[in-house]
C-alpha positions in Angstrom: 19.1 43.2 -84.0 22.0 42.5 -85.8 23.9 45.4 -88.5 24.4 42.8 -91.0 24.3 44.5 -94.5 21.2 43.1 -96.4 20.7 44.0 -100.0 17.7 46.6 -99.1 14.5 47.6 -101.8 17.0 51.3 -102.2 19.8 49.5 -103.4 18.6 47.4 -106.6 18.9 51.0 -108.3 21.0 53.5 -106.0 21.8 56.8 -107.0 25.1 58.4 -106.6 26.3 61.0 -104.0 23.6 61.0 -101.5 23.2 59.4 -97.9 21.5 56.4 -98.4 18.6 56.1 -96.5 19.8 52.3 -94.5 23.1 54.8 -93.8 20.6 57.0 -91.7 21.5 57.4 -88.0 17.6 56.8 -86.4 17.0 59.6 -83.8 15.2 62.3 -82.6 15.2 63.8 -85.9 12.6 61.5 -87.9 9.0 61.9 -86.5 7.1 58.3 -85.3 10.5 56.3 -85.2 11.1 54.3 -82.2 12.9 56.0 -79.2 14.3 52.6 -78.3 16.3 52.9 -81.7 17.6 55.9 -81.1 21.3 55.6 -82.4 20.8 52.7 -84.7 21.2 52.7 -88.5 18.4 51.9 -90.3 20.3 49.0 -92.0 20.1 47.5 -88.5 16.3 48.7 -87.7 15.3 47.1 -90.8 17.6 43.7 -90.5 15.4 41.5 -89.0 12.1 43.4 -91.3 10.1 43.7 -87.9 5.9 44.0 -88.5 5.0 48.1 -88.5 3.0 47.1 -85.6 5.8 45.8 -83.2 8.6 47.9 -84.1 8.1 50.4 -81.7 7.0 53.7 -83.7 5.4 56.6 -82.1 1.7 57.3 -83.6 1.1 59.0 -85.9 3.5 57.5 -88.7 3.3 57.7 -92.2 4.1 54.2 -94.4 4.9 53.5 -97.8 4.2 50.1 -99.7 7.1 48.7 -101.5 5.2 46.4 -103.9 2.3 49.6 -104.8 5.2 52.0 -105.8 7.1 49.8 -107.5 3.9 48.4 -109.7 3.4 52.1 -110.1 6.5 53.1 -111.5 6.4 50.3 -114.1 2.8 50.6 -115.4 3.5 54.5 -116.4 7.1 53.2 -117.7 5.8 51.3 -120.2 2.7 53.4 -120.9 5.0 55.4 -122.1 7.2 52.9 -124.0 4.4 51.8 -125.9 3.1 55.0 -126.8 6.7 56.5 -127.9 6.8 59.3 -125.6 9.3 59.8 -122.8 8.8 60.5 -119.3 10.5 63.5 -117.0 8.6 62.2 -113.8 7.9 65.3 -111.1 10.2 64.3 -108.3 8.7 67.3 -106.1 6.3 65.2 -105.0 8.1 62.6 -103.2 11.9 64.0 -103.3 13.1 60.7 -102.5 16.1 59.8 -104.5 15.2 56.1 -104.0 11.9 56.9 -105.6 14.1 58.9 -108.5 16.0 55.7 -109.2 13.6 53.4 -109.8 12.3 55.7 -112.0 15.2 56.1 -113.7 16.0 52.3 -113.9 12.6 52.4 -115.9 13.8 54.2 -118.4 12.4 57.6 -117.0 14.6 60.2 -119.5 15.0 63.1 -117.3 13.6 64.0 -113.7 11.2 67.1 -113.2 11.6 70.0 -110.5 10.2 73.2 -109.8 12.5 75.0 -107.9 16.7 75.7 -108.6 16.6 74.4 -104.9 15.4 71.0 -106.0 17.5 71.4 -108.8 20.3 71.0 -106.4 19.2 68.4 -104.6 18.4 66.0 -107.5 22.1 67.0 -108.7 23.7 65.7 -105.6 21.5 62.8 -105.9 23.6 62.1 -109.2 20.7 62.8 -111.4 22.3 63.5 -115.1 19.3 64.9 -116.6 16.9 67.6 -115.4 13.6 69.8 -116.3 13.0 72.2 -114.7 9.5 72.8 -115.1 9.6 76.7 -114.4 10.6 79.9 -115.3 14.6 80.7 -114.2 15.4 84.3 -113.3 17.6 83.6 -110.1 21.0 85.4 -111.4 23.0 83.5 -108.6 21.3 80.0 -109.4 22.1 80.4 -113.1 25.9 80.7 -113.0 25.7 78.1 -110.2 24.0 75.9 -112.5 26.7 77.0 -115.9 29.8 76.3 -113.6 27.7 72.3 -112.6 27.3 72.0 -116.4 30.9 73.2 -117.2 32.7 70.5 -114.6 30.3 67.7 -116.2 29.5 67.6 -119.8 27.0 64.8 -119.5 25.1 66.9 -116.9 22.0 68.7 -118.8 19.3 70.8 -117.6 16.3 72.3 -119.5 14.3 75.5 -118.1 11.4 77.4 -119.2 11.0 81.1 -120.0 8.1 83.2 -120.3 9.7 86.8 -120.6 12.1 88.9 -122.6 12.9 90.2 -119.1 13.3 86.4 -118.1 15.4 86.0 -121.3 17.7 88.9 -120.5 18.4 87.7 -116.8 19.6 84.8 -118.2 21.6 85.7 -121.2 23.5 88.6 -118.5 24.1 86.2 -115.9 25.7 83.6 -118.4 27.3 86.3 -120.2 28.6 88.3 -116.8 30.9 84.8 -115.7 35.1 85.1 -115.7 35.2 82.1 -118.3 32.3 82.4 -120.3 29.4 80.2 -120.0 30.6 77.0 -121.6 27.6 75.3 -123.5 24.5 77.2 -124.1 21.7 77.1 -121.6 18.7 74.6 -123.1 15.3 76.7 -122.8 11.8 75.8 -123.7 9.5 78.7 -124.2 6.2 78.0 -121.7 2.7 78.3 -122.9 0.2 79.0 -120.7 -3.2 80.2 -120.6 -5.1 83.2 -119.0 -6.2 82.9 -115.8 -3.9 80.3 -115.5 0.1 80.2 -114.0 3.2 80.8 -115.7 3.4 80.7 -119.5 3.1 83.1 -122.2 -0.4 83.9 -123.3 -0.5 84.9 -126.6 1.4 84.0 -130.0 2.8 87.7 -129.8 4.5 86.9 -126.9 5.8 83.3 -127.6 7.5 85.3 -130.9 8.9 88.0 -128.6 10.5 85.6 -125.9 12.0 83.1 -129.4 13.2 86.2 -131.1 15.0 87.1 -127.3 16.0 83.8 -126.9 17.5 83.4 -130.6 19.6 86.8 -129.8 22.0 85.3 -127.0 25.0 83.0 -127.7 24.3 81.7 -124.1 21.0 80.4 -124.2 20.0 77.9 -127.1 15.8 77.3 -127.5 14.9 73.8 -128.2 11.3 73.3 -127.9 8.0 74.3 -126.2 6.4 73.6 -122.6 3.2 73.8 -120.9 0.9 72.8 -117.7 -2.7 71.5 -118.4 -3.9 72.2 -115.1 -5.7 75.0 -115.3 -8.6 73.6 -117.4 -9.6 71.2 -114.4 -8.4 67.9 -112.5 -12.4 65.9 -113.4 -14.0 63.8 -116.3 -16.0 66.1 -117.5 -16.2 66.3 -121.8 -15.0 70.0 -121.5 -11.9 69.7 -119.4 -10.8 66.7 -121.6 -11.4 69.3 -124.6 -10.0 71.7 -123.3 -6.9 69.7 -122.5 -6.6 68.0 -125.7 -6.6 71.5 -127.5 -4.3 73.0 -124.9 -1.7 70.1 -126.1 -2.3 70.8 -129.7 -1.6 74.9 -129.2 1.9 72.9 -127.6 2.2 71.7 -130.7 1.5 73.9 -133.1 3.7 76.5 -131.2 6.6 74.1 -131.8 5.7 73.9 -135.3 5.5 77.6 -136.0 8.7 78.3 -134.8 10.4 75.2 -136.6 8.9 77.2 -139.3 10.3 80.9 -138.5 13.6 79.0 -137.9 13.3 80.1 -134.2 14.6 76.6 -132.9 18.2 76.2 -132.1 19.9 74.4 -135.3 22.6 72.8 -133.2 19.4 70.5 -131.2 19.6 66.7 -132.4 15.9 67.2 -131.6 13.2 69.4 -130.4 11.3 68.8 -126.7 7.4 68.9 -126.4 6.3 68.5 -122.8 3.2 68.7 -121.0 2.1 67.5 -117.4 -0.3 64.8 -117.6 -0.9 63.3 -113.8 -4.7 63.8 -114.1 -5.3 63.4 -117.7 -2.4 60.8 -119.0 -4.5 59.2 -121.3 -5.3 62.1 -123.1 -1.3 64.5 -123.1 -0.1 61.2 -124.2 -2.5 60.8 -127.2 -2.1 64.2 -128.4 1.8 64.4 -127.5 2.3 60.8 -129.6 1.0 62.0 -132.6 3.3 63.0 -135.4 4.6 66.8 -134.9 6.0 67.3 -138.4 9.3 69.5 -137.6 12.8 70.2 -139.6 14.0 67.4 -137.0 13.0 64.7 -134.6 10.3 65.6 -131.4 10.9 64.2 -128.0 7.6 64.2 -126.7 8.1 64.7 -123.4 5.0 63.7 -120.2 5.6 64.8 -116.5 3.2 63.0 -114.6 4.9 62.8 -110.8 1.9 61.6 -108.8 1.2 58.6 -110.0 4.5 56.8 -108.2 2.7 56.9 -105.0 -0.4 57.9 -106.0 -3.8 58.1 -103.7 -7.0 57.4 -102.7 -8.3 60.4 -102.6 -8.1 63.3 -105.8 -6.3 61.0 -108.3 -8.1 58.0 -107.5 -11.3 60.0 -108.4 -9.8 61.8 -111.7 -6.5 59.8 -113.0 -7.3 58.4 -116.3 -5.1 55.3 -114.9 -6.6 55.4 -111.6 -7.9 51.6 -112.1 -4.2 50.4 -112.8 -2.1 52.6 -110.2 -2.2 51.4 -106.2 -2.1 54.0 -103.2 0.8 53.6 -101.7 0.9 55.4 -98.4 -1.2 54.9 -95.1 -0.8 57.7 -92.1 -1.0 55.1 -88.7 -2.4 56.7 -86.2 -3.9 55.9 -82.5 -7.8 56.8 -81.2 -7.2 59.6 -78.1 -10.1 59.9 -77.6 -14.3 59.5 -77.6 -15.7 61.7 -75.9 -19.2 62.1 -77.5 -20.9 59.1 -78.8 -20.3 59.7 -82.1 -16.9 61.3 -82.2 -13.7 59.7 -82.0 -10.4 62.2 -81.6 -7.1 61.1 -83.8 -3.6 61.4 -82.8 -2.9 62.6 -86.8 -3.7 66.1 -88.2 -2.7 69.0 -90.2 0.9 68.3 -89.8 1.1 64.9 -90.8 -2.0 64.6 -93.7 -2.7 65.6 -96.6 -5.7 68.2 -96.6 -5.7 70.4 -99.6 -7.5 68.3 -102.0 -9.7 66.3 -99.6 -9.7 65.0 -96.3 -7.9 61.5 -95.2 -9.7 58.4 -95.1 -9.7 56.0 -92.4 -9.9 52.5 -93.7 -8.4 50.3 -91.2 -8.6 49.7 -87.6 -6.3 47.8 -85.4 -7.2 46.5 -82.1 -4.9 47.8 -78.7 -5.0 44.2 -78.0 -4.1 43.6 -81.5 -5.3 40.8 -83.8 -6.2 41.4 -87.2 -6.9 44.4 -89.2 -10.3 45.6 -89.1 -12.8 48.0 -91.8 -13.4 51.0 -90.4 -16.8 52.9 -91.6 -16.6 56.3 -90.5 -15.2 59.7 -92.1 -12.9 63.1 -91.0 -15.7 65.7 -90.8 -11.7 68.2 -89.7 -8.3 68.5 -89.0 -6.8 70.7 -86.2 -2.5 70.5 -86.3 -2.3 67.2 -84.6 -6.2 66.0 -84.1 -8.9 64.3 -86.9 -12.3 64.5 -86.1 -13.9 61.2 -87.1 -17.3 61.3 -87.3 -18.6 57.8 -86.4 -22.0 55.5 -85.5 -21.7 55.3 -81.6 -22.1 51.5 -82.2 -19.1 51.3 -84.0 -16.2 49.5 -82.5 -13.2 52.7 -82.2 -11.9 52.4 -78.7 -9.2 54.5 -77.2 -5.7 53.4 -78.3 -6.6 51.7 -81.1 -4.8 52.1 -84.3 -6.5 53.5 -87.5 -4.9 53.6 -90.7 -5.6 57.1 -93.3 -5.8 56.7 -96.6 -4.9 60.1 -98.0 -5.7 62.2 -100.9 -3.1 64.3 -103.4 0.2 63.1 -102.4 2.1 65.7 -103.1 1.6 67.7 -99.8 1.3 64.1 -98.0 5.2 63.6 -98.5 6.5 67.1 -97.6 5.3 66.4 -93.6 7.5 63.0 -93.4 11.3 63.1 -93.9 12.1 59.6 -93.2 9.4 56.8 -93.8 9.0 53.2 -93.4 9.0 51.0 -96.6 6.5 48.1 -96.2 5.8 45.1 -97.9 2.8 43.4 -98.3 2.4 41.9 -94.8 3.1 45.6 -93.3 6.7 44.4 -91.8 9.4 46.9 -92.5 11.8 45.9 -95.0 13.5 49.9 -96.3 13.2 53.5 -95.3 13.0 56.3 -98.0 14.6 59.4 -97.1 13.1 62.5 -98.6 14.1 65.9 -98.6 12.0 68.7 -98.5 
């Protein structure tokens, strides 16, 4: 192959300061890549877009399809457009900066973490705006985070807090830096719910942790935050209730400390997020509808799953199940059939998805190839690197044969693959998307 440089899916909207993934040096390093292309960039792998099936990979590899993520990313887009409510998409799920940009290119507003460690990385990713979706009380992260802000104005960051103790962290490790901490610290006060995560429970609380927030020149509270997940991830009339109100207490937190002039005056506008990736259709409706503050609300949705999405969890409870596509397929080869009706796969623990479901074969590829094939059998359990298919003994699964999984909640599919092939239609490789995890 040649190492021509071909304008590559990645490129159309690249992100700044970050290894692009056609830069990548193909080794040992990225599990089910070819040992024959062991020292090749990926811009050369990919040159000549060979079919997943004659490139060479080791089995078990994980895919993802170029056209499904990219549908993905525009239906939620303008979703959101037409409903006047901004997206912060979750980029834990995929941490894949070419995944970010698209977004971005969308018109996503911000990008979502959960971690000051994800912070980072979306910050050398050249990501200008972050959430992050969770309570800050690392001392070290925090003046890390004041001296980024400080060297570039138009980086911004939001975080939550749930605590006076959480407040006070923060205010003495802005206030404890040699030059001051420049720009005050953008905080959302979380809401949650008993039983459930983070958040404050109570309106007591919510007062407390305003009043705290209001107290400290460093830290400047401009809106309100919360997680619906708790009340359930069905259908079912209750959890959409449930839900629905849970947004509504979002709001009329905001409202009541508009009211108590809790709200940092200096804020062009407030910020109302919620989550959303199970119940879109109903965040959105409640987070759309007018807030009635001293200034403008950004209502802000979350969602992260549905770039990739599944055909497992969300598939089964996404209120925009029918309009996203899955995205990803683990290949992986039959070892073995050694009752009648059990078949041994070369995929397991450590390359799937299992928390919320098992994987799904659906396809079946011939050792003396031809074309792909239904498969109608289903993964009874996964050991590290086996599935147990249970399986008519009639059926057609012979040893070596490929077999495509479906899987089910992406967010623990991505975390096991660091590098993975970007497919088109046809299954030839056109891109690879680098996460990091």
């Amino acid at each position: 192959m040649s190492d021509r440089r071909v304008p590559r899916w990645q490129d159309e909207h690249s992100l700044v300061g970050v290894v692009h993934s056609t830069d990548e040096i193909i080794d040992w390093r990225w599990k089910g890549f070819p040992a024959q292309a062991a020292g090749m960039r990926v811009s050369a792998f990919v040159a000549d877009r060979p079919s997943l099936f004659a490139a060479g990979f080791n089995w078990p590899i994980a895919t993802l399809q170029a056209s499904a993520v990219d549908h993905n990313v525009e239906v939620l887009a303008n979703w959101c457009k037409e409903r006047g409510v901004s997206h912060a998409p979750h980029g834990k799920t995929s941490m894949a900066p070419a995944i970010f940009a698209r977004q971005i290119a969308a018109g996503a507003w911000a990008i979502t973490a959960a971690t000051p460690w994800q912070v980072r990385v979306f910050r050398a990713c050249g990501v200008k705006r972050i959430v992050l979706a969770n309570e800050l009380v690392d001392a070290g992260f925090v003046q890390w985070l004041a001296a980024e802000r400080a060297a570039d104005p138009e980086f911004e960051v939001l975080c939550y807090v749930d605590s006076v103790a959480g407040v006070v962290i923060l205010r003495d490790a802005l206030d404890g830096m040699p030059n001051g901490a420049g720009q005050p610290l953008s905080v959302l006060v979380e809401v949650g719910v008993v039983g459930g995560r983070t958040g404050c429970r109570t309106p007591n609380d919510v007062r407390a942790v305003a009043r705290a927030v209001a107290a400290c020149r460093s830290l400047a509270l401009v809106g309100v935050a919360g997680y619906e997940g708790p009340f359930g991830h069905d259908r079912d009339a209750a959890t959409l209730e449930g839900v629905a109100a849970f947004v509504r207490l979002l709001a009329d937190t905001l409202r009541e400390l508009d009211g108590a002039a809790l709200l940092d005056s200096r804020a062009p506008s407030y910020v109302l997020s919620c989550g959303g990736s199970g119940h879109i259709d109903v965040v959105t409706s409640v987070l759309s509808e007018p807030i009635g503050c001293s200034r403008p609300v950004r209502a802000v949705l979350r969602s992260g799953a549905y770039a990739t999405h599944d055909d497992g969890l969300y598939a089964e409870t996404s209120s925009m199940a029918s309009d996203l596509r899955s995205s990803i397929e683990v290949w992986c080869q039959v070892l073995s059939r050694p009752e009648p009706g059990l078949a041994l796969l070369s995929a397991g623990r450590r390359d799937v998805s299992f928390d919320s479901g098992m994987p799904i074969p659906t396809w079946r590829r011939p050792s003396s190839g031809g074309p792909l094939l239904r498969v109608h059998a289903s993964i009874s359990q996964l050991n590290d690197q086996h599935a147990f298919v249970d399986i008519d003994p009639s059926e057609p699964l012979d040893v070596g044969d490929l077999v495509a999984l479906a899987i089910s909640h992406p967010c623990t599919a991505h975390d096991k693959w660091q590098l993975l092939p970007l497919l088109d239609d046809e299954r030839r490789v056109i891109d690879c998307v680098r996460s990091y995890f």
